[in-house]
MIPARO-245623 format. One record per residue (C-alpha): residue in one letter; x, y, z. Coordinates in steps of 0.5 Angstrom, whole numbers, plus 500, padded with zeros to 3 digits. Each point is the difference from the previous one (the first is absolute). Layout:
! MIPARO-245623
<'A',<X,Y,Z>>
...
//
This chain:
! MIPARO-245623
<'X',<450,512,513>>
<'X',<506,494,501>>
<'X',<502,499,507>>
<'X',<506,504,501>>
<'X',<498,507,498>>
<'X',<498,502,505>>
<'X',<508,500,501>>
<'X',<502,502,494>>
<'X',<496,507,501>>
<'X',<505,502,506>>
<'X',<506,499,494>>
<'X',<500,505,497>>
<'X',<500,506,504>>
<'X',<508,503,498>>
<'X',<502,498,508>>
<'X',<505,497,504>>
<'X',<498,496,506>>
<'X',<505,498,505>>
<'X',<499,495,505>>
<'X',<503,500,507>>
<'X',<507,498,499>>
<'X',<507,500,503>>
<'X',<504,506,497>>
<'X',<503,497,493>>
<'X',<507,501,500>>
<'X',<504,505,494>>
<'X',<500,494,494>>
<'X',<505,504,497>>
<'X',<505,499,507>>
<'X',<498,493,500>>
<'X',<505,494,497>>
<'X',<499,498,493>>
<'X',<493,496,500>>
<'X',<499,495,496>>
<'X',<494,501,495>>
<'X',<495,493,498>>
<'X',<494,502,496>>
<'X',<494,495,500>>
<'X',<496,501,493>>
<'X',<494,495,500>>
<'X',<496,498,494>>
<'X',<493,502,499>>
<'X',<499,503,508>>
<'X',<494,503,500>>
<'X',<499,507,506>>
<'X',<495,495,503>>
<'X',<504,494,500>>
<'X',<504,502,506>>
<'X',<497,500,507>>
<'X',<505,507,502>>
<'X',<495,504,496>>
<'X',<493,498,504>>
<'X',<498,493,496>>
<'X',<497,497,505>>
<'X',<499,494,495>>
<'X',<507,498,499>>
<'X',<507,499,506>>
<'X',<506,502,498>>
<'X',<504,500,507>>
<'X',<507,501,498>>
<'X',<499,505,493>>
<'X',<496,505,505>>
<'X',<506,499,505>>
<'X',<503,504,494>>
<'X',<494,505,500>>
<'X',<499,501,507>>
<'X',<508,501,502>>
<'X',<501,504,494>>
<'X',<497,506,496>>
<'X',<494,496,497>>
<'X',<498,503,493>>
<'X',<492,502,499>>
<'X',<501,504,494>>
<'X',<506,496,496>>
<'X',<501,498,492>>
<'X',<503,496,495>>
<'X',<500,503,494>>
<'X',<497,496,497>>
<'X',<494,494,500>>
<'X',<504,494,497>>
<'X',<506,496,502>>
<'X',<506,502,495>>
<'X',<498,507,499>>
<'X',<500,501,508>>
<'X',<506,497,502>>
<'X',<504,503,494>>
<'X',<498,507,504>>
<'X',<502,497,506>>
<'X',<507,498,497>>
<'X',<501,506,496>>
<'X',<497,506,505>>
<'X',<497,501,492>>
<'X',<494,500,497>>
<'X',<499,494,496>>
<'X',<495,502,494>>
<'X',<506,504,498>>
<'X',<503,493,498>>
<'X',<496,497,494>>
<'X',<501,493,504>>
<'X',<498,501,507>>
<'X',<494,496,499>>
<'X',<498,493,503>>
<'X',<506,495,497>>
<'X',<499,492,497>>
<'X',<505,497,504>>
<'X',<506,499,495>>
<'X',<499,508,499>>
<'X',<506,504,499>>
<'X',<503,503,505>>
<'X',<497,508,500>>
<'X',<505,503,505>>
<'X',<506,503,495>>
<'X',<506,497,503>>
<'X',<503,507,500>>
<'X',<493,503,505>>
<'X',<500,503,505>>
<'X',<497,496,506>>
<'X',<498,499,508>>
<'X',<506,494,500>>
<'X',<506,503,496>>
<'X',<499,506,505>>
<'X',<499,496,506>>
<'X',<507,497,498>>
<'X',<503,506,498>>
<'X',<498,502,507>>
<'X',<505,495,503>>
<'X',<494,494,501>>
<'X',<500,493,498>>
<'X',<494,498,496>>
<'X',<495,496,498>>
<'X',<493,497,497>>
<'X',<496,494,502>>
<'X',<493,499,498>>
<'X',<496,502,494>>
<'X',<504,504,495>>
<'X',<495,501,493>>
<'X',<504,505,497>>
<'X',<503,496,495>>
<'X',<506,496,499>>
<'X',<506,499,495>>
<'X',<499,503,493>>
<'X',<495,496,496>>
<'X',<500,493,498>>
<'X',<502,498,507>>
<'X',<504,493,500>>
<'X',<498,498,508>>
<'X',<505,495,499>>
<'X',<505,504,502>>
<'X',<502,506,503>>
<'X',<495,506,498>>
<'X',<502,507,500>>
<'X',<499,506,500>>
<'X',<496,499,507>>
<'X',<498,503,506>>
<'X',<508,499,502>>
<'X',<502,504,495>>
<'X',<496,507,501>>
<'X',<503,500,508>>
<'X',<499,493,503>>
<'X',<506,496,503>>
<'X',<495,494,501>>
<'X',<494,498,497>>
<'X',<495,494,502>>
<'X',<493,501,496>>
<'X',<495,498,496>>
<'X',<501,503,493>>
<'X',<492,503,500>>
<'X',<494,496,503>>
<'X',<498,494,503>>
<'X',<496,499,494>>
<'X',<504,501,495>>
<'X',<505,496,497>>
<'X',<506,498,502>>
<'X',<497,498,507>>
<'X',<508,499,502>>
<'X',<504,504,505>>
<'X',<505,505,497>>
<'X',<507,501,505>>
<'X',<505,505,497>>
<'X',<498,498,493>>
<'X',<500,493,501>>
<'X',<494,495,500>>
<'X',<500,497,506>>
<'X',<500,492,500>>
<'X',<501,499,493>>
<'X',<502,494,497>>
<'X',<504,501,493>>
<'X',<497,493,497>>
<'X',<493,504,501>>
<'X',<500,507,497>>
<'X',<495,504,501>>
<'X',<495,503,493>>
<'X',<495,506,501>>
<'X',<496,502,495>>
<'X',<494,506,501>>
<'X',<498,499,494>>
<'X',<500,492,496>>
<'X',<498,493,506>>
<'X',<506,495,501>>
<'X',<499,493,495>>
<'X',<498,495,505>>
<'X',<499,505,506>>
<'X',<494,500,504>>
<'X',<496,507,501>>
<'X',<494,502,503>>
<'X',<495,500,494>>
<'X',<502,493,498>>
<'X',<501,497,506>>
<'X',<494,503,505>>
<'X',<501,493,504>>
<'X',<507,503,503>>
<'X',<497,505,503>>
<'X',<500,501,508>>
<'X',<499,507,499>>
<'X',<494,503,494>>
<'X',<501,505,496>>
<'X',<496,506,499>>
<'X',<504,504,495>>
<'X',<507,501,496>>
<'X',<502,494,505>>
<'X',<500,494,494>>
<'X',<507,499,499>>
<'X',<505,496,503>>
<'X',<498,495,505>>
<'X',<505,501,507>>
<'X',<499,496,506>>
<'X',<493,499,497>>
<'X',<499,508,499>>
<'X',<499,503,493>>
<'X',<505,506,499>>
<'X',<500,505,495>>
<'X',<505,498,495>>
<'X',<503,494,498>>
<'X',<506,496,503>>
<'X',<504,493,498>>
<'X',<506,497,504>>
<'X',<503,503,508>>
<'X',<495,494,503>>
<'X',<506,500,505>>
<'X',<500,508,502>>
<'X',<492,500,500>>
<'X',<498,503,507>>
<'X',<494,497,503>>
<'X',<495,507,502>>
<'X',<498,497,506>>
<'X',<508,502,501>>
<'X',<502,507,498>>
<'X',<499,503,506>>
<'X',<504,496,505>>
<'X',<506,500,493>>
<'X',<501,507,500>>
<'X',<499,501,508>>
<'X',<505,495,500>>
<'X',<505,505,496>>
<'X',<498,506,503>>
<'X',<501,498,507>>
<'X',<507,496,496>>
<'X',<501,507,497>>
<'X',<499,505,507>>
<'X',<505,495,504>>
<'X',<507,500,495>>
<'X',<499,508,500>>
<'X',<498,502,507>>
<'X',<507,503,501>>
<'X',<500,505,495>>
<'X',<494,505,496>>
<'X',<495,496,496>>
<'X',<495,502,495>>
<'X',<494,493,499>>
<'X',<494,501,495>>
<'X',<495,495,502>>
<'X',<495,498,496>>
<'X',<494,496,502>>
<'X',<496,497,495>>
<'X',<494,500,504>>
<'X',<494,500,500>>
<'X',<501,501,492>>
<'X',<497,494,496>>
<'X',<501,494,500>>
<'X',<498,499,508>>
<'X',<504,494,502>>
<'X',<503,502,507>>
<'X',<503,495,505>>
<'X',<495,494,501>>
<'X',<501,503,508>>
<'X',<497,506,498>>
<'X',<493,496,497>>
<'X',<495,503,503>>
<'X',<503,505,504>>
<'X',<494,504,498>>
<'X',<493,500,498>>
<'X',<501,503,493>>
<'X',<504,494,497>>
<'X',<506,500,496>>
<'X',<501,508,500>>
<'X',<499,501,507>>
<'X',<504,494,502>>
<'X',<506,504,496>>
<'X',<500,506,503>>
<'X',<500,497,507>>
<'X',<507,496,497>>
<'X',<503,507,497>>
<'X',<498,502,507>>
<'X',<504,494,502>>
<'X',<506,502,495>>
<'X',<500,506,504>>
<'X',<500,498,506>>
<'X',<506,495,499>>
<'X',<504,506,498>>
<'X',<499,504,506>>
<'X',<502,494,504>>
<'X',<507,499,496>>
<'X',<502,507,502>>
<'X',<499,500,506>>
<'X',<504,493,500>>
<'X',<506,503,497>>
<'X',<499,506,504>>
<'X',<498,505,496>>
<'X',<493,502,499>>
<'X',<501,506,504>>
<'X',<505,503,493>>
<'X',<495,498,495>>
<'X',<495,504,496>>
<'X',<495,495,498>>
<'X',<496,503,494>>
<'X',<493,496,499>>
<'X',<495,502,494>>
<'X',<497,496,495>>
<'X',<501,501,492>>
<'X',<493,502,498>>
<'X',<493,498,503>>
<'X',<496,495,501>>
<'X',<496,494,495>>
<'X',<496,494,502>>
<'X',<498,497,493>>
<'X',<506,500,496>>
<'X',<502,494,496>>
<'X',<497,494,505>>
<'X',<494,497,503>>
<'X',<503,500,507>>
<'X',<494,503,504>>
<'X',<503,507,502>>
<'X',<493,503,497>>
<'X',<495,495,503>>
<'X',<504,500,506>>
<'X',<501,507,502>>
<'X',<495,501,504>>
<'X',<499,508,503>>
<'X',<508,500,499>>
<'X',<501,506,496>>
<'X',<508,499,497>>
<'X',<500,509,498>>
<'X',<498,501,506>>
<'X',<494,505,497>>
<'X',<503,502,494>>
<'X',<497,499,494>>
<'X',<504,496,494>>
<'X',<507,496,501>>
<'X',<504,496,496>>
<'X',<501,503,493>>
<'X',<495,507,502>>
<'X',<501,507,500>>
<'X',<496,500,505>>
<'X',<503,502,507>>
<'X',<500,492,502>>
<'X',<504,499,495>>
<'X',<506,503,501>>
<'X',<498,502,509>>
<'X',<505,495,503>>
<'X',<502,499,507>>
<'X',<507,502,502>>
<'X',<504,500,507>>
<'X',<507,503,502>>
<'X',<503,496,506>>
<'X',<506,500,504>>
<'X',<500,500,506>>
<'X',<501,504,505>>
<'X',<503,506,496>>
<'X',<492,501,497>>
<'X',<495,502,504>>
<'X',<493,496,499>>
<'X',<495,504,496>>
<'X',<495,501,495>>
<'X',<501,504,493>>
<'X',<495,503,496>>
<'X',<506,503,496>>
<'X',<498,499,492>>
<'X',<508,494,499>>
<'X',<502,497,494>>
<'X',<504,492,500>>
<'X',<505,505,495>>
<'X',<501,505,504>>
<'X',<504,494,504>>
<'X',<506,501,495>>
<'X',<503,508,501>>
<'X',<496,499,507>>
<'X',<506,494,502>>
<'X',<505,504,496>>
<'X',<499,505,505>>
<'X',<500,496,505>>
<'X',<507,496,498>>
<'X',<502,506,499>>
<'X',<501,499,491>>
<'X',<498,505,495>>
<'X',<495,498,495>>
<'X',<498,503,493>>
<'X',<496,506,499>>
<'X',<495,496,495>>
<'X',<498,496,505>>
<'X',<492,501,501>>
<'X',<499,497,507>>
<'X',<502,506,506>>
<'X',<505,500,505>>
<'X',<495,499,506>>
<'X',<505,496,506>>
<'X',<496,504,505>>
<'X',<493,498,498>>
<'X',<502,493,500>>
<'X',<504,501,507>>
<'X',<493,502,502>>
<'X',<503,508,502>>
<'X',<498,505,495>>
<'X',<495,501,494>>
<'X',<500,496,494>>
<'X',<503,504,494>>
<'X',<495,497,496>>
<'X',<495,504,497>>
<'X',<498,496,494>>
<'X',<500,493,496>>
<'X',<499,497,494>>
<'X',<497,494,502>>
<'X',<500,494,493>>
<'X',<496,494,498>>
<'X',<502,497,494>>
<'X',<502,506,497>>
<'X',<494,504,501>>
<'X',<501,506,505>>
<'X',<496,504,505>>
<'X',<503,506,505>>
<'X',<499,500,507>>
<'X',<502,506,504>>
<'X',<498,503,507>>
<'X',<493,496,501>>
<'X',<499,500,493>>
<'X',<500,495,495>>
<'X',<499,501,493>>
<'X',<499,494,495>>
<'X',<500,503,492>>
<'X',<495,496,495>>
<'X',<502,493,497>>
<'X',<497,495,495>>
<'X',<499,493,504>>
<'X',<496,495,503>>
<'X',<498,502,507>>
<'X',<503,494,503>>
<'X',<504,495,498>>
<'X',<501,492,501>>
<'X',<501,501,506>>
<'X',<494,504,502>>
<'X',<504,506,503>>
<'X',<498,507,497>>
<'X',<506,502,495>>
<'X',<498,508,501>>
<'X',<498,501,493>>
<'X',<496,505,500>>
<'X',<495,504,494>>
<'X',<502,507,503>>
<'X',<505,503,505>>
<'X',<499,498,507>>
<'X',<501,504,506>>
<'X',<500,497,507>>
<'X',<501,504,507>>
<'X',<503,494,504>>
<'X',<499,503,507>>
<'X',<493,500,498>>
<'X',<499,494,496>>
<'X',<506,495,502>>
<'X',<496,495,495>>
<'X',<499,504,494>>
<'X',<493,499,499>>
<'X',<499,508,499>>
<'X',<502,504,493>>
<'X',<500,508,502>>
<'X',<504,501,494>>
<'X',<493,504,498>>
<'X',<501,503,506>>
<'X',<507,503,500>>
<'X',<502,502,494>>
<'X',<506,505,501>>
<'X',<502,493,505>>
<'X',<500,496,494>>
<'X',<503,505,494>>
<'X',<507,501,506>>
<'X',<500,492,501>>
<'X',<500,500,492>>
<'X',<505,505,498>>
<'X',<505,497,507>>
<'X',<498,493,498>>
<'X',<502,502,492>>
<'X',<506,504,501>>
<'X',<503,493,503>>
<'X',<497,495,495>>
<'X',<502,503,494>>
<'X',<500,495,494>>
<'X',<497,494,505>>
<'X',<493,501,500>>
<'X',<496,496,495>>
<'X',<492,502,497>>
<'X',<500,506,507>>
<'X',<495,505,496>>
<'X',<505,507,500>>
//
């Protein structure tokens, strides 16, 4: 058994534990909070110290957990980056789109310009709003001309600032993205991308090994960056470039900018870290911040990140009306693209915490995700084994804000289990990866059959199973026991349930 089962064990027991703490105050009577979510890349439940890691630091996200509601039993709706982040923008789940899957970096945007979505309704509610960080949701409409201004982008479904990469720190355009504009462009130097067709002339992985300060392991053999090889193609932009090593101090720098012009008024930002997603190339100041490589040096900088934007609210004198909402877009991966050591290196760190599978899994590991509800002095420090999903943050806010949202929403108004005073009103979720779907309601999961390969590239279990599976998370938080055998009248209600839902969306499940 990994490391933090033992922790893992004592999450599912359907109760709420609230430490000792000062009285919170009515969020309702308080003044209009600003609200920040922090959304990390490829975080695992294990990566983060607030939930009993004793392998990896983070001071300043567990400052999150422990002075807020820290979740034990929190979901993204889905196992993969593009997916989860549509969920948590929509308040939708994202199968329901034939495009909410993992974006190249010149995709089309997928929100529609005419959706509805967390910044329109924040905006709607009276706050300023903004996305800095990673975006992977698409831009513009196709054949995108980076050399001028790209739209529709994450301004035109509800933003009124934008500073982002358009999909990951692998793909190509390796270039930053402000208001639709990139940043730095020389005119005389116009960007190409192509995912399919080399560039005359244009050095690339496969060709040009010798380029290299950073191997790759698979997929990653396109254009060379700053010595990385990336997903894709690119051609021109040498002046508007970012350096890695810089990424995290760049977008630090526009969300302190962004917090400092609207401290006086109400503010919605979206933050999104780009670690410790691949490739793992932290600030030079944070090389060798622990003993498992460039992986774990990342975290301890988006611990950094987080810490920088703790100190700026406190500075402009506003931490104490800020919601900070932190989680992390899917589960964790260490071999995923590079030869960086996160595999040899890890040591006894367990990045699921005891869960089984991660990153691109049907299994719990893959979309169990840590979540925290901070702000401070109106929600009293607990922990909360109440069953919470990233897309009911939509008609949740909207509560909060005090704006009415669509009835075909699929997250839940579930405010007062975020502000750490009630039950969650979740019973049940469909939980996604890679189009394949499995049910979990209560202590169950239930994983319908898929035809597949056990693990893929990266060495991640995917969850694809020759028959139904049926897993009691509250005896056996790691999966390792099928008792679908043993309750079949659990197994025959999860599958009416779970069909009734996914009408249409299930491939080659048996009827």
């Amino acid at each position: 058994m990994q490391k933090f089962t033992y922790f893992v064990s004592a999450l599912l027991t359907g109760t709420t534990m609230v430490h000792a703490a000062p009285k919170a105050s009515n969020h309702q009577n308080a003044s209009k909070p600003n609200v920040i979510v922090v959304l990390a890349d490829d975080l695992g439940f294990g990566d983060v110290s607030a939930y009993g890691s004793k392998t990896i630091s983070t001071p300043n996200i567990d400052s999150l957990a422990h002075g807020g509601v820290c979740f034990n039993n929190a979901y993204a709706t889905s196992a993969t980056s593009t997916p989860s982040r549509y969920a948590l923008m929509t308040g939708r789940y994202p199968w329901r789109n034939p495009d909410a899957k993992i974006l190249p970096g010149d995709a089309p945007l997928i929100i529609r310009e005419d959706e509805y979505t967390l910044p329109k309704m924040m905006r709607e509610a009276g706050y300023a709003t903004g996305a800095i960080g990673k975006w992977h949701l698409g831009m513009g409409k196709g054949k995108i001309n980076w050399n001028e201004t790209v739209k529709p982008g994450a301004n035109e479904i509800g933003f009124d600032y934008s500073c982002l990469i358009a999909a990951t720190n692998d793909r190509v355009p390796t270039v930053y993205i402000e208001n639709g504009n990139v940043v730095g462009l020389d005119k005389n130097d116009p960007i190409q991308v192509d995912y399919n067709n080399k560039f005359e002339g244009e050095p690339n992985a496969v060709d040009n090994p010798e380029m290299l300060r950073l191997k790759w392991h698979h997929g990653h053999n396109q254009a060379i960056v700053n010595g990385v090889p990336r997903i894709g193609y690119m051609k021109g932009g040498k002046s508007a470039l970012w350096r890695d090593e810089d990424m995290a101090d760049y977008f630090v720098g526009k969300v302190k900018d962004y917090i400092t012009e609207h401290k006086d008024k109400p503010f919605f930002l979206y933050y999104g870290l780009h670690e410790p997603h691949v490739p793992r190339l932290p600030h030079e100041r944070f090389a060798g911040s622990t003993t498992m490589g460039p992986r774990g040096d990342a975290i301890v900088e988006a611990d950094w990140c987080v810490g920088q934007l703790i100190k700026n609210l406190k500075e402009q004198g506003i931490l104490d009306n800020t919601i900070i909402i932190f989680s992390s877009d899917n589960g964790p991966v260490l071999q995923d693209g590079y030869y960086d050591g996160a595999v040899k290196m890890v040591g006894n760190h367990s990045a699921t915490g005891g869960l089984r599978g991660g990153k691109y899994s049907l299994f719990d590991g893959g979309t169990h995700i840590p979540l925290f509800v901070y702000w401070k002095d109106k929600i009293a420090p607990a922990e909360s084994n109440e069953l919470v999903c990233q897309m009911d943050l939509v008609p949740s806010l909207a509560k909060m804000a005090g704006v009415d949202t669509p009835e075909d929403l699929d997250g839940i108004e579930n405010l007062d289990a975020f502000m750490g005073k009630s039950s969650s009103k979740r019973k049940d979720l469909v939980i996604e990866a890679k189009s394949k779907l499995a049910y979990r309601t209560g202590p169950w999961v239930m994983i319908p059959p898929y035809p597949g390969k056990e693990r893929n590239v990266t060495g991640n279990e995917l969850g694809n199973l020759k028959e139904y599976h049926l897993f009691n998370l509250e005896n056996d938080p790691a999966q390792t026991v099928n008792v679908a055998d043993k309750n079949p009248e659990v197994l025959a209600k999860l599958r009416k349930d779970f069909e009734s839902q996914t009408v249409g969306q299930v491939k080659n499940a048996p009827k």
